[in-house]
C-alpha positions as CSV (number, residue, x, y, z in Angstrom):
1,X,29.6,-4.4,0.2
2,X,27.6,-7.0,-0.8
3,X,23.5,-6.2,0.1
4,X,20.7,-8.6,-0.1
5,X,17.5,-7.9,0.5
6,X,14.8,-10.3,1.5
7,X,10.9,-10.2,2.8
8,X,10.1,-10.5,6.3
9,X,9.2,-13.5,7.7
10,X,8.7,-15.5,10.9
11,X,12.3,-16.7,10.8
12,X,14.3,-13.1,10.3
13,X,12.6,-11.9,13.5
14,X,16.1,-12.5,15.2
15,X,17.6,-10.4,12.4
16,X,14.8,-7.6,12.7
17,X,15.5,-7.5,16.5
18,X,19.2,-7.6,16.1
19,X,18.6,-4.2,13.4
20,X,16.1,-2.3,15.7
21,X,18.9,-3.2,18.9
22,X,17.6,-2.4,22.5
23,X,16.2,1.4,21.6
24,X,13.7,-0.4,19.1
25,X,15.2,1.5,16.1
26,X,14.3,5.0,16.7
27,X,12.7,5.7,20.2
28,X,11.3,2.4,21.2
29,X,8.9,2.3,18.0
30,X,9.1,-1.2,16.9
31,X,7.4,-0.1,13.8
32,X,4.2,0.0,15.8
33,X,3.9,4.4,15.6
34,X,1.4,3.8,12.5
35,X,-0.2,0.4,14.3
36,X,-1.5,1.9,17.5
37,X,-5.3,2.5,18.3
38,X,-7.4,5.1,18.9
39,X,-7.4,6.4,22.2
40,X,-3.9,5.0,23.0
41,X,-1.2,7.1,24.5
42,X,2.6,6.3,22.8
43,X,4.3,6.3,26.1
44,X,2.5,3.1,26.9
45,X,3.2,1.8,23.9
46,X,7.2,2.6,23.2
47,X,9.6,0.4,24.0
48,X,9.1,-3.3,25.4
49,X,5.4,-3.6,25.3
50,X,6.0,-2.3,20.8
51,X,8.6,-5.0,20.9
52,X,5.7,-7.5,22.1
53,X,3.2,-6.7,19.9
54,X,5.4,-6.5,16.6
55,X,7.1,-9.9,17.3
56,X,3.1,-11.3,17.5
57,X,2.4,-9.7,14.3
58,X,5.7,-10.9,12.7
59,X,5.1,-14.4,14.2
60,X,1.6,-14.3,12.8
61,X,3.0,-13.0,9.4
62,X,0.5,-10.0,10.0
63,X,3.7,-7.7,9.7
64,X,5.3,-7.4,6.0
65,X,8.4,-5.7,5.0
66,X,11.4,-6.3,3.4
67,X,14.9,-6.2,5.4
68,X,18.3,-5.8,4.0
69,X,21.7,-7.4,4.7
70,X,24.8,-6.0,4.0
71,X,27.8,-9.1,4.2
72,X,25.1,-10.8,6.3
73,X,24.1,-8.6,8.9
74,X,21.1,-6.5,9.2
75,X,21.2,-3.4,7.7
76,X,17.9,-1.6,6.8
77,X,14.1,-2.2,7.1
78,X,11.1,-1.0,5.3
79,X,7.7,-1.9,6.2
80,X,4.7,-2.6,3.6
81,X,1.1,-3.8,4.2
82,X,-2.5,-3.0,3.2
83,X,-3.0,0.8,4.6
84,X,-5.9,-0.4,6.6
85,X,-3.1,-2.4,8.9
86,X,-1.5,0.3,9.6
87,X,-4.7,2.4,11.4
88,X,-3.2,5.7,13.0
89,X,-3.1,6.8,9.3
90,X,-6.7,6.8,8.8
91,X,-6.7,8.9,12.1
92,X,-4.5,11.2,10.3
93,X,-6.5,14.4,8.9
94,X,-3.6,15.5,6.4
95,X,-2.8,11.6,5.4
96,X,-6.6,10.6,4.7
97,X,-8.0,9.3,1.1
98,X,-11.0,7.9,0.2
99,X,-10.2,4.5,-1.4
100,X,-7.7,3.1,1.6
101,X,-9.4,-0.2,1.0
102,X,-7.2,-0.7,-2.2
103,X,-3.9,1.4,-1.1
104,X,-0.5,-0.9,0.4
105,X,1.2,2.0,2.4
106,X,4.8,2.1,2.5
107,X,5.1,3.8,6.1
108,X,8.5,3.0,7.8
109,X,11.7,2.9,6.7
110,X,14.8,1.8,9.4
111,X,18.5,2.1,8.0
112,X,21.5,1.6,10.6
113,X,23.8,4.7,11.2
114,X,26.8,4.0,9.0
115,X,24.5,2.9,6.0
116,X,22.2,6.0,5.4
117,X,22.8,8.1,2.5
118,X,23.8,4.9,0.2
119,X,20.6,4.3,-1.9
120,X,19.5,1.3,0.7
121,X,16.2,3.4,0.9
122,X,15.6,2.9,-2.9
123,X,16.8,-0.3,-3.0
124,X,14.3,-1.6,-0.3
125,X,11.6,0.3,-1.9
126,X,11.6,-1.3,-5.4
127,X,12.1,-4.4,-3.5
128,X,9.1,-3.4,-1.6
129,X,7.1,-2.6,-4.8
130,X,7.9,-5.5,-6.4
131,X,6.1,-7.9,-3.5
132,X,3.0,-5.7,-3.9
133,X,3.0,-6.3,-7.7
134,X,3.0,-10.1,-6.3
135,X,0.5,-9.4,-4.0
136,X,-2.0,-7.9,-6.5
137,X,-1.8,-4.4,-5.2
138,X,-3.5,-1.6,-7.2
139,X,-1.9,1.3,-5.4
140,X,1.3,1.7,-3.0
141,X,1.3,4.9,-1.4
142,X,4.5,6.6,0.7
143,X,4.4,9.2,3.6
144,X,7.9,10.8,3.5
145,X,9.3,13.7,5.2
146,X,10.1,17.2,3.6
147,X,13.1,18.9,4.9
148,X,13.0,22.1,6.6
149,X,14.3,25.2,4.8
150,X,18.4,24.8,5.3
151,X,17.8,21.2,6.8
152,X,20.6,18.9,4.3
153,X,20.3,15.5,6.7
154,X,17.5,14.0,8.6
155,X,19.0,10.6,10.1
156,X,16.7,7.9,11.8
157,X,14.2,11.2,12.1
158,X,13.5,10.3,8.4
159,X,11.6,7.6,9.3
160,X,9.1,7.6,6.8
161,X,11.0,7.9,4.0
162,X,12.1,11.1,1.8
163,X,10.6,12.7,-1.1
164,X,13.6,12.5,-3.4
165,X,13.5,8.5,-2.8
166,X,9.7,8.1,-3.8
167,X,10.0,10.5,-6.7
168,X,12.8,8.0,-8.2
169,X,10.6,5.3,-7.7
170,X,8.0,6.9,-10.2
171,X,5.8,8.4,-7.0
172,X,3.8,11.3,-7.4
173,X,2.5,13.9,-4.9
174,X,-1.1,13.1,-3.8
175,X,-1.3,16.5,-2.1
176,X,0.7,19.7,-1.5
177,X,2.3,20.3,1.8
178,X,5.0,23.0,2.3
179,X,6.8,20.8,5.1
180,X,5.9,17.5,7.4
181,X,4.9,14.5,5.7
182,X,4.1,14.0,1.8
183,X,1.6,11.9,1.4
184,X,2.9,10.1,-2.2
185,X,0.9,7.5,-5.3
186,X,2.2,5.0,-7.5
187,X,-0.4,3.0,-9.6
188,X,0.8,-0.5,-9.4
189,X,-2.2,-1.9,-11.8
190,X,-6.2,-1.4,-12.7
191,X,-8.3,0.8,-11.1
C-alpha cells in the first residue's frame, strides 16, 4: 500500500468530501465539533449545514490539515490550525491554557474503517508537525482520548487522537486526567 499524504487545500475538497462520505465522518461532524460558537446547540450544526460551513473554510483556506491517500484514494484526515480557530476549546474548562495565542492544536483526526490500527495516525501527525514547523509555530498541542479500564479499541470514537500516538511523536502530558481527553505539548521552537 502505497500512502501519500498531502496538506489541505481548496482543490482536495472533493477528496475530503469523498473520505468524510454522506455521515460527515463520524456523526455529521465535518470537523466543525471544535469550530462551533458559544451558545450553539450541535444538533443544528451536524450534518449538512457542518458540511456548509467547512467547505467555506476549506474554500477560504481557513481550514488546514493534512489528508492521506492510500493507492489514490482518501484515506485519513487530521486537522491543524492556530488553537484560537478552533473556539469550543477555549470553552473547555479541562482543555484551557493560558498562552492559546501561540499554541497550533491538533484536534481531529479521521481514518476510514479498514485503515485504523496501521500507524496512519502517526504518519499524519509528523506530517502535521512538520507544516507547523513551516508555519513558524512555537507550540502544537493534541487532545487525545484515554481508554477506559478494559477498553483495547476505540474506532472513529477516537477522534481526537490517542495518547500512545502523541507520546511517539515526542508529546508530553500538560495535565493529569485519569480518563476523557489528554490535553498534550510539544515545543516546536522559542518561547
Amino acid at each position: 500500500m502505497n500512502i501519500e499524504l498531502r496538506q489541505l487545500t481548496p482543490a482536495l475538497w472533493p477528496a475530503l468530501e469523498k473520505l468524510f462520505g454522506k455521515n460527515g465522518a463520524c456523526g455529521g461532524c465535518w470537523c466543525m465539533h471544535w469550530r462551533t460558537e458559544k451558545g450553539e446547540k450541535w444538533a443544528d450544526v451536524k450534518g449538512d449545514p457542518a458540511r456548509k460551513r467547512f467547505k467555506k473554510l476549506v474554500e477560504s483556506g481557513q481550514a488546514r490539515g493534512v489528508l492521506a491517500f492510500a493507492d489514490g484514494e482518501p484515506v485519513g484526515w487530521c486537522a491543524f490550525g492556530p488553537r484560537p480557530s478552533f473556539s469550543k476549546l477555549n470553552r473547555a474548562p479541562s482543555l484551557a491554557c493560558d498562552d492559546a495565542a501561540r499554541v497550533w492544536s491538533l484536534p481531529c483526526f479521521y481514518v476510514k474503517a479498514g485503515f485504523r490500527n496501521r500507524g496512519l495516525s502517526s504518519q499524519m501527525l509528523e506530517y502535521a508537525l512538520d507544516c507547523l514547523r513551516e508555519e513558524g509555530a512555537e507550540v502544537a498541542e493534541g487532545y487525545p482520548v484515554k481508554p477506559h479500564r478494559g477498553q483495547k479499541r476505540l474506532g472513529a470514537f477516537a477522534w481526537t487522537g490517542v495518547v500512545s500516538t502523541f507520546t511517539s511523536a515526542g508529546f508530553e502530558a500538560a495535565d493529569r486526567r485519569s480518563k476523557g481527553k489528554q490535553r498534550m505539548r510539544l515545543n516546536l521552537g522559542p518561547a
